[in-house]
KOLNUBA-503145 format. One record per residue (C-alpha): x, y, z; residue in three letters. Coordinates in steps of 0.2 Angstrom, whole numbers, padded with zeros to 4 digits, always signed. Example, Ala and Ser with C-alpha at 12.3 -4.5 7.8 and 13.67 -1.06 7.14 Angstrom:
+0062-0022+0039ALA
+0068-0005+0036SER
***
This chain:
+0057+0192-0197UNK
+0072+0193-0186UNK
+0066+0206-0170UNK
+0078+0219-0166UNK
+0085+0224-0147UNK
+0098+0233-0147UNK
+0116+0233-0156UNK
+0133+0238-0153UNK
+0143+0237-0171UNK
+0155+0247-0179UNK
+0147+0260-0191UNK
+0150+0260-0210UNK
+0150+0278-0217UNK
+0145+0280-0234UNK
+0146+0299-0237UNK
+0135+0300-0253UNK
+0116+0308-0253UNK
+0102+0300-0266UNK
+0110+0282-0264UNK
+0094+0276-0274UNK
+0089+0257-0275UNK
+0098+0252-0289UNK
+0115+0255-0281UNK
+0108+0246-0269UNK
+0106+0230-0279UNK
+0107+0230-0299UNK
+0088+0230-0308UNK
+0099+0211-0315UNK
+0096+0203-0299UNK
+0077+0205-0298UNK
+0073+0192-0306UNK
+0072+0183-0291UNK
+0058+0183-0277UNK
+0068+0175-0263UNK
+0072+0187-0248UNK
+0088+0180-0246UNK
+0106+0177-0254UNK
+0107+0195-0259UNK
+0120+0200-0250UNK
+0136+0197-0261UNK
+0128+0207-0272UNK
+0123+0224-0263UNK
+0132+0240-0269UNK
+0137+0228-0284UNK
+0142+0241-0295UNK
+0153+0251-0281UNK
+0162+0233-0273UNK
+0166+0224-0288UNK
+0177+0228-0305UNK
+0164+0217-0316UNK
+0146+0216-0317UNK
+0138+0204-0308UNK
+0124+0192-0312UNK
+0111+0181-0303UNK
+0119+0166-0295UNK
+0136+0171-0300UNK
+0151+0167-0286UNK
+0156+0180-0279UNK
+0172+0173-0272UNK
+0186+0179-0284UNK
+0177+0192-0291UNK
+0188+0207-0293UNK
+0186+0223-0280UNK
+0186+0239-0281UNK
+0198+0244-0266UNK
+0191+0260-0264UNK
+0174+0257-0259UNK
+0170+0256-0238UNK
+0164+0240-0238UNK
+0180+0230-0246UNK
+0189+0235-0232UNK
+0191+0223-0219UNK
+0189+0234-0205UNK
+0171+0236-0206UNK
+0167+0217-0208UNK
+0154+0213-0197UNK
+0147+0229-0195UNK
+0128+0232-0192UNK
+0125+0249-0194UNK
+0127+0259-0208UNK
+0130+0280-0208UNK
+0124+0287-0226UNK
+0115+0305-0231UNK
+0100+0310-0238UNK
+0087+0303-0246UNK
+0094+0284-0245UNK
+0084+0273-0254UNK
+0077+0283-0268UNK
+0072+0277-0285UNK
+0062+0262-0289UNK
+0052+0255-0275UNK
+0062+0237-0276UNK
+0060+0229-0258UNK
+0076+0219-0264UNK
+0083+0235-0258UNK
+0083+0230-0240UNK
+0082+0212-0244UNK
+0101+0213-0250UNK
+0104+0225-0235UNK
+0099+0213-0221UNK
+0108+0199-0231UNK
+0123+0207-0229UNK
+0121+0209-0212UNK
+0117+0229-0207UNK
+0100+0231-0194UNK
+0103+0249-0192UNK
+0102+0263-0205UNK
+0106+0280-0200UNK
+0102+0297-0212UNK
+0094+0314-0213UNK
+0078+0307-0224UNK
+0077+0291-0232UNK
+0064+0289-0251UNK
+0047+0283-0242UNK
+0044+0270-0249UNK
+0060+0262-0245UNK
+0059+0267-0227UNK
+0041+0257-0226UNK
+0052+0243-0232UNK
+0065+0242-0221UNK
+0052+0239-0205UNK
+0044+0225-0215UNK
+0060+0217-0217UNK
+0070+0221-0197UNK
+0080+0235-0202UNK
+0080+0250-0192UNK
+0078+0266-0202UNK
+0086+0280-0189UNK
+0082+0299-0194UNK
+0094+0311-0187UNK
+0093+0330-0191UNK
+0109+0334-0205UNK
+0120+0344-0191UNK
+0118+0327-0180UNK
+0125+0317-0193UNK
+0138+0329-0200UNK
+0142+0327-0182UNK
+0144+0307-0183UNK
+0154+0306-0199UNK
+0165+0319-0191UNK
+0168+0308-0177UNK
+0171+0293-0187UNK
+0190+0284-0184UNK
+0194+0267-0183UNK
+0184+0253-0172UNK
+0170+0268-0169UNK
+0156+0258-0165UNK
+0138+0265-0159UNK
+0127+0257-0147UNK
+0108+0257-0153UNK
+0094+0253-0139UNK
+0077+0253-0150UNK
+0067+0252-0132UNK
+0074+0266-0127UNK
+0074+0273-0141UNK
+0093+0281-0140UNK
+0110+0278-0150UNK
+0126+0279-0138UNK
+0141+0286-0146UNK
+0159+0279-0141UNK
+0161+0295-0128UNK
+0145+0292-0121UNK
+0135+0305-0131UNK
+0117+0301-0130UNK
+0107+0306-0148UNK
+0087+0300-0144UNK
+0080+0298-0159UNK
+0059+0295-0165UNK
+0049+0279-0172UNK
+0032+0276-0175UNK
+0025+0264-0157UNK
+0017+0255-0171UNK
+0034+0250-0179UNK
+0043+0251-0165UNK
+0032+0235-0160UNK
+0034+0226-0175UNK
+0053+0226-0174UNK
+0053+0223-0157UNK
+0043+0207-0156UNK
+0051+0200-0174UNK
+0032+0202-0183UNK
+0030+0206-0203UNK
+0013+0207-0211UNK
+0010+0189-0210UNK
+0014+0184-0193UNK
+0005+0199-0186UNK
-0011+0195-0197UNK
-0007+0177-0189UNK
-0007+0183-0173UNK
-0026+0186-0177UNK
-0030+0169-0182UNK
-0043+0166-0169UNK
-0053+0178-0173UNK
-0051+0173-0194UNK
-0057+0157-0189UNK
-0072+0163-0179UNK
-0078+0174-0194UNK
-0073+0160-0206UNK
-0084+0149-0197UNK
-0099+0163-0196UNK
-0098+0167-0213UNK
-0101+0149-0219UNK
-0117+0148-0210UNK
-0124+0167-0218UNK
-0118+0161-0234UNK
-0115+0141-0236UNK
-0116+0140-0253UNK
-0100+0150-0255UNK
-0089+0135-0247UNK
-0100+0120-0258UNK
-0086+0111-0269UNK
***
């Protein structure tokens, strides 16, 4: 998992509440298990003008113009402005899968669906929860080339006239991200101690590792 630092991107508003997961990415594209090459397909249904499917090219795929994230401004961007309760519906982790693919680390909202939320610090994004009036304020702002500054050690996002909005996360989490560990590599960071046991439990109970 990639750790996150800080990042300074331009900000991508979507201005809709209850963005749920399959808006996100398309129930068609779980069939697959892999955590990456979702990306051409996020918001499928918003970007393109047909529907997509698993391992089709996205290349010449007609767009819909008037969706954010055809524009060309916002390529590149990193961090992504949206309302409440982003994330809701089904609890598909393919949902922040096709988010990092794509290339966003920072999510910003008023509340995010729980489940999804738990998701985005097991893949490296950033859920950020900001009180309504806070992000009212941010979408008011909004022009071309804004661009935020996040600082996850500091816990603070910098707006372009040098606002500073703190904002709370979990120390546990707030690890995790930092240092670049999901589930598996911290339980690997353990596996001393695995080993020790392992060893101790073969003599209580050889029998158990015979064949």
């Amino acid at each position: 998992m990639r750790a996150f630092k800080t990042t300074v991107s331009l900000v991508v508003p979507i201005d809709r509440a209850n963005v749920d997961t399959d808006a996100i990415i398309p129930k068609q594209f779980l069939k697959s298990i892999h955590r990456t090459g979702f990306g051409p397909y996020l918001f499928d249904e918003w970007r393109y003008q047909d529907r997509g499917e698993p391992d089709k090219d996205c290349t010449n795929r007609p767009l819909k113009n008037d969706f954010v994230l055809n524009d060309p401004t916002y390529k590149g961007a990193e961090i992504l402005l949206t309302r409440e309760n982003f994330g809701c519906g089904s609890s598909r982790e393919h949902a922040p899968w096709a988010l990092d693919d794509y290339g966003f680390r920072v999510i910003i909202a008023p509340s995010f669906a729980d489940i999804f939320y738990n998701n985005c610090f097991k893949n490296g994004l950033l859920p950020i929860v900001l009180d309504s009036e806070i992000v009212d304020s941010l979408f008011n702002e909004l022009a071309d080339d804004y661009q935020l500054s996040v600082d996850l050690q500091q816990q603070v996002i910098t707006t372009p006239l040098g606002r500073t909005i703190p904002f709370e996360i979990d120390d546990n989490r707030k690890h995790r991200l930092l240092n670049g560990l999901d589930d598996i590599e911290l339980t690997l960071q353990q596996s001393d101690k695995i080993k020790a046991y392992e060893k101790q439990r073969e003599k209580r109970a050889p029998w158990l590792f015979v064949g």
